[in-house]
C-alpha positions in Angstrom: -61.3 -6.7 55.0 -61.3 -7.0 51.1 -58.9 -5.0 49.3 -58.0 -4.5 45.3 -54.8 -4.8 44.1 -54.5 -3.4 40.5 -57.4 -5.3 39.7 -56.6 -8.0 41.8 -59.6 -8.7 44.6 -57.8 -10.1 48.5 -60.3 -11.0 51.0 -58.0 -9.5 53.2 -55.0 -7.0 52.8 -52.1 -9.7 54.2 -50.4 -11.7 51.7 -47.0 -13.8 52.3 -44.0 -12.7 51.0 -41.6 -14.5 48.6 -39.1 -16.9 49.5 -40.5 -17.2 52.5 -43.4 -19.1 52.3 -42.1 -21.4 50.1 -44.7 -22.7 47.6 -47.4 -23.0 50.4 -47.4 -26.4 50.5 -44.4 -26.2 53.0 -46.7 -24.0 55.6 -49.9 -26.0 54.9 -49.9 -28.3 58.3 -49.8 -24.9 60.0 -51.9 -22.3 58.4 -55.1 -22.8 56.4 -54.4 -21.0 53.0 -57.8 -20.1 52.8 -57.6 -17.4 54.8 -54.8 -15.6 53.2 -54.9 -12.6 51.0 -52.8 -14.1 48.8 -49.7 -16.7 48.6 -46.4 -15.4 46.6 -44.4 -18.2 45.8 -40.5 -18.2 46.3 -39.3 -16.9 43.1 -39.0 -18.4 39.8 -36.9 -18.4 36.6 -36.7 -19.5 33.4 -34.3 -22.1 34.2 -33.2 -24.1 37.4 -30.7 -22.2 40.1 -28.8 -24.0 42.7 -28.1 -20.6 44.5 -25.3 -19.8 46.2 -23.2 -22.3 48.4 -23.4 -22.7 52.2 -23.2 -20.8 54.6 -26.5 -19.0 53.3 -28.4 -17.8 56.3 -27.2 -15.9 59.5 -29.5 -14.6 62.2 -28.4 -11.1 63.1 -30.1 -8.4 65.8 -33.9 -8.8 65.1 -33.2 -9.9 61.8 -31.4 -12.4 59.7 -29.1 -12.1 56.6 -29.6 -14.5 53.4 -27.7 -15.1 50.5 -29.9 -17.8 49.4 -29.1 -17.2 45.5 -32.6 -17.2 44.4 -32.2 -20.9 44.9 -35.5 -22.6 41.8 -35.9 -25.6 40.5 -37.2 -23.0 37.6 -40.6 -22.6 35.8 -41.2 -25.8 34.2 -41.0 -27.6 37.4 -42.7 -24.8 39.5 -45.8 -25.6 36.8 -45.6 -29.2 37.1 -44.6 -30.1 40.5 -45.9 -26.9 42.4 -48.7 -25.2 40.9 -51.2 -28.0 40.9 -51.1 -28.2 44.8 -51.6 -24.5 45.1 -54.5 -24.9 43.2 -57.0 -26.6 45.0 -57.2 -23.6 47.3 -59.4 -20.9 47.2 -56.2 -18.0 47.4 -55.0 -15.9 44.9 -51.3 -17.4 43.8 -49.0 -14.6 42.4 -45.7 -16.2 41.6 -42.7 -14.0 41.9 -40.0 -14.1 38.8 -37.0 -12.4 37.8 -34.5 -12.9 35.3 -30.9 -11.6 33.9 -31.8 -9.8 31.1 -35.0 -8.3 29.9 -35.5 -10.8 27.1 -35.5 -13.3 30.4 -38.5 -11.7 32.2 -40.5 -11.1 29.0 -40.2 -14.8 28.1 -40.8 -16.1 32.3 -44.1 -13.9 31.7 -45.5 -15.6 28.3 -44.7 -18.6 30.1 -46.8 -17.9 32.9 -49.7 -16.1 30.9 -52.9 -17.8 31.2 -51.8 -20.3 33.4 -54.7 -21.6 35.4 -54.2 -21.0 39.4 -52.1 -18.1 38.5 -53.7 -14.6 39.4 -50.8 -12.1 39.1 -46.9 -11.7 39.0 -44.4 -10.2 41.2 -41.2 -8.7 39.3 -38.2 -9.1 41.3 -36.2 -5.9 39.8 -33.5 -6.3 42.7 -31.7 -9.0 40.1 -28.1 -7.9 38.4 -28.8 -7.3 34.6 -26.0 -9.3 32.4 -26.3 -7.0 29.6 -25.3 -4.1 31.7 -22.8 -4.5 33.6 -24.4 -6.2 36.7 -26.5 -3.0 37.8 -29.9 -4.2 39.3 -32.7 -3.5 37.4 -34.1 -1.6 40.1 -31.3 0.7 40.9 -31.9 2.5 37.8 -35.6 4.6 36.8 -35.2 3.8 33.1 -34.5 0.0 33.2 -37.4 -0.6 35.3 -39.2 1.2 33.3 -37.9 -1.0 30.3 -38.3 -4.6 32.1 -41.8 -3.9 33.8 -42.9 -2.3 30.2 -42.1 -5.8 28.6 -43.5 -8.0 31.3 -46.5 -6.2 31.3 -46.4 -6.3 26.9 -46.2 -10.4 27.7 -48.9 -11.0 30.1 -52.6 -10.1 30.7 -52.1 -11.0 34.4 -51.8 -7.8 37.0 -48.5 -7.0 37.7 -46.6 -6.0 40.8 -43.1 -4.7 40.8 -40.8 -5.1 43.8 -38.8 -2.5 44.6 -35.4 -2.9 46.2 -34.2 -0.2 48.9 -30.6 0.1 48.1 -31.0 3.1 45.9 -30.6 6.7 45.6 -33.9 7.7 44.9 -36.9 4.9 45.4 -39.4 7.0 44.1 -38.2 7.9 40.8 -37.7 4.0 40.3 -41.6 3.9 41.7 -42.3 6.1 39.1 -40.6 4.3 36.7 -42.5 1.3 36.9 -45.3 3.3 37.1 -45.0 4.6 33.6 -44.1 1.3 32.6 -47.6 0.1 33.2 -47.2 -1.7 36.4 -50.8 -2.5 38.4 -49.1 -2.1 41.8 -45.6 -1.6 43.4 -44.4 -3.8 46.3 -41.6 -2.5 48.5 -39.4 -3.3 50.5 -36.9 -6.2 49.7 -34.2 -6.5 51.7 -31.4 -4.1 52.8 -27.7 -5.3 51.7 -25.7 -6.7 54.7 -23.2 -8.4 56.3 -21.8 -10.0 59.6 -18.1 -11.1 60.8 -16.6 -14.3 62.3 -14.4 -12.3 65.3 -12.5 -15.6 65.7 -12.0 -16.7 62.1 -12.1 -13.7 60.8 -14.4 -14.5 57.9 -17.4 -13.0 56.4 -20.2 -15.6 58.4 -21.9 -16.1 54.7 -20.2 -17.3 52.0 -21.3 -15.0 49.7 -19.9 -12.4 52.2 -23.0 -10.2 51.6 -27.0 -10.7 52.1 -30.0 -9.4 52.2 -31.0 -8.0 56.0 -34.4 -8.5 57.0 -36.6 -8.7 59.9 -37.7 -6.3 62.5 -35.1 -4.2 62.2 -35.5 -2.7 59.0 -39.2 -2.3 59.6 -38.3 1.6 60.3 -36.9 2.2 56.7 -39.4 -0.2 55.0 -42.3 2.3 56.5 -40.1 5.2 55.6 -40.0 4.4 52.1 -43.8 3.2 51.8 -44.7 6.3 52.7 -42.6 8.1 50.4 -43.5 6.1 47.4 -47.2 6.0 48.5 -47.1 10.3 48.2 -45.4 9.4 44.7 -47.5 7.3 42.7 -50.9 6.5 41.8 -51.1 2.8 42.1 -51.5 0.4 44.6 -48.5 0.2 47.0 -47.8 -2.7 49.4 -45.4 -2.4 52.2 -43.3 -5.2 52.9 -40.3 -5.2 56.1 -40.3 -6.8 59.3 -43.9 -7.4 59.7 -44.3 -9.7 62.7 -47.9 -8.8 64.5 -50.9 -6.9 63.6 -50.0 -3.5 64.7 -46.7 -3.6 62.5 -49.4 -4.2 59.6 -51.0 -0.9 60.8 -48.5 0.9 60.8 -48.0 0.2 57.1 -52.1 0.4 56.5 -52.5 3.8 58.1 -49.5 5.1 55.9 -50.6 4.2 52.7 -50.5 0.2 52.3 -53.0 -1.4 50.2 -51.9 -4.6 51.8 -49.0 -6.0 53.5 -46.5 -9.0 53.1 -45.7 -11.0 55.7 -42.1 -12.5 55.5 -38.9 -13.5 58.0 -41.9 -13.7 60.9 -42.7 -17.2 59.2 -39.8 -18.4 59.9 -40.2 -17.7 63.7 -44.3 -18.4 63.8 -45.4 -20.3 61.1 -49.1 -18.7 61.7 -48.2 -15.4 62.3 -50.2 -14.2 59.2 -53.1 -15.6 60.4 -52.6 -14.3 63.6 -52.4 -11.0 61.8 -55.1 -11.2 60.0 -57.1 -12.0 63.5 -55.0 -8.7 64.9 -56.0 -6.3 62.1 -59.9 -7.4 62.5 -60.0 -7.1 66.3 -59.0 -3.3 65.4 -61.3 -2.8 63.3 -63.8 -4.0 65.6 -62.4 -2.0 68.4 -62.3 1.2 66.3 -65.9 0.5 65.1 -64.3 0.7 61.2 -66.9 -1.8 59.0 -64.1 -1.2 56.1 -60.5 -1.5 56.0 -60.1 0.7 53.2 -61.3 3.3 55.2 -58.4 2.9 57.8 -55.6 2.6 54.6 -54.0 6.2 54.2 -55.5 7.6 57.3 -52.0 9.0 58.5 -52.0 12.5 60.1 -48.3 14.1 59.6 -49.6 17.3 61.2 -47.7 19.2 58.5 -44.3 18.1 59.4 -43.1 17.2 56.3 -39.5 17.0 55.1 
């Protein structure tokens, strides 16, 4: 079941995904971290965010839309009040960070450099940059070039970039990062949403837009692993509605180095566990003694677009 991620060893290819997992402690009564791939902690930045005000969750068709706001108590805390508990078990943390400006994830990234307990970071590029405008980092090839090229400058730490889908072209922004030095590439986050009060006639969040996740994006999250996976040379995991072991297939069999399970915690607290079980029991089934022999086993039969 052991996979590498740009250097980074999993005893299995299922990690959880950020901001919804918390810091682990949160899940710990229900699932023993142990047996994770890996635990990526809700994001962090330089300084504290309160987020965006209430109401910042809606449940939609199999899915939900959040404006949480990125909602941290910022990376001074995270190291003081959050790390230490992750660190007496035996999982690989990778803490997710972002910033508004490039300076801001270069600096996040010498803080976290050589931080015991901390074995990678994730790059949230789905973030607004100040300096320009407001356009996400990730909605543009050359800045994500620029902001993965100086987290990876700040930090010896293997680095995966997070890819957001609400772009023109995904995999020129995958092979931005790419050239930018990136270990591995971790897509998707979510899709941009929103939902109506009929009776108020109100947007239901108060940020009237969210991030839609769940099952029902799980189509265009496999969609655009693939598409990045033909793209690049790195590591790719697929993130987007996960919820049992043969969604994780899907992604595995496509291309997936590893997965990351998110929105199904909220629903089942073990469902990576029980994922982990799912993926193993095919294995056994299918008489495969290595995973990576399953990962990029996909047969398009020469129907490509």
């Amino acid at each position: 079941m052991a996979v590498d991620i740009g250097g980074l060893k999993l005893r299995n290819p299922v990690m959880t995904a950020s901001g919804t997992f918390g810091y682990g402690k949160e899940y710990a009564p229900y699932v023993d971290l142990n047996l994770l791939g890996a635990v990526v902690v809700k994001g962090v930045s330089l300084q504290p965010r309160k987020g965006n005000p209430p109401r910042r969750i809606m449940e939609t068709p199999s899915g939900m839309l959040n404006a949480i706001g990125l909602e941290n108590p910022g990376v001074d805390v995270f190291l003081r009040d959050k790390l230490p508990y992750l660190s007496q078990f035996d999982v690989p943390v990778i803490v997710n960070i972002f910033g508004e400006t490039i300076d801001e994830y270069r600096r996040i990234a010498e803080v976290l450099n050589n931080r015991p307990g901390i074995h990678g970071l994730e790059v949230n590029i789905s973030c607004p940059n100040v300096k320009e405008g407001g356009m996400a980092f990730g909605s543009d090839p050359d800045m994500a070039f620029k902001v993965t090229r100086e987290v990876k400058s700040a930090t010896g730490l293997p680095v995966i970039v997070k890819l957001t889908p609400n772009v023109g072209d995904i995999q020129a922004v995958a092979e931005g990062v790419e050239k930018g030095g990136a270990d591995a590439i971790s897509l998707i986050n979510t899709l941009l949403g929103m939902s109506v009060d009929i009776e108020k006639k109100i947007p239901h969040l108060k940020n009237i837009v969210g991030g839609l996740s769940g099952p029902a994006i799980k189509p265009v999250a496999l969609r655009m692993v693939w598409e990045v996976v033909g793209r690049v040379s790195i590591p790719v995991i697929g993130i987007g509605g996960i919820t049992n072991a043969a969604d994780a297939l899907e992604f595995l069999i496509t291309g997936a180095k590893a997965v990351q399970v998110g929105t199904a915690n909220f629903i089942n607290p073990k469902a990576t566990v029980e994922i982990i079980e799912g993926i193993e029991r095919y294995l056994r089934k299918n008489k495969m003694n290595d995973i990576n022999d399953l990962i990029g086993t996909l047969n398009t039969g020469g129907n490509v677009c």
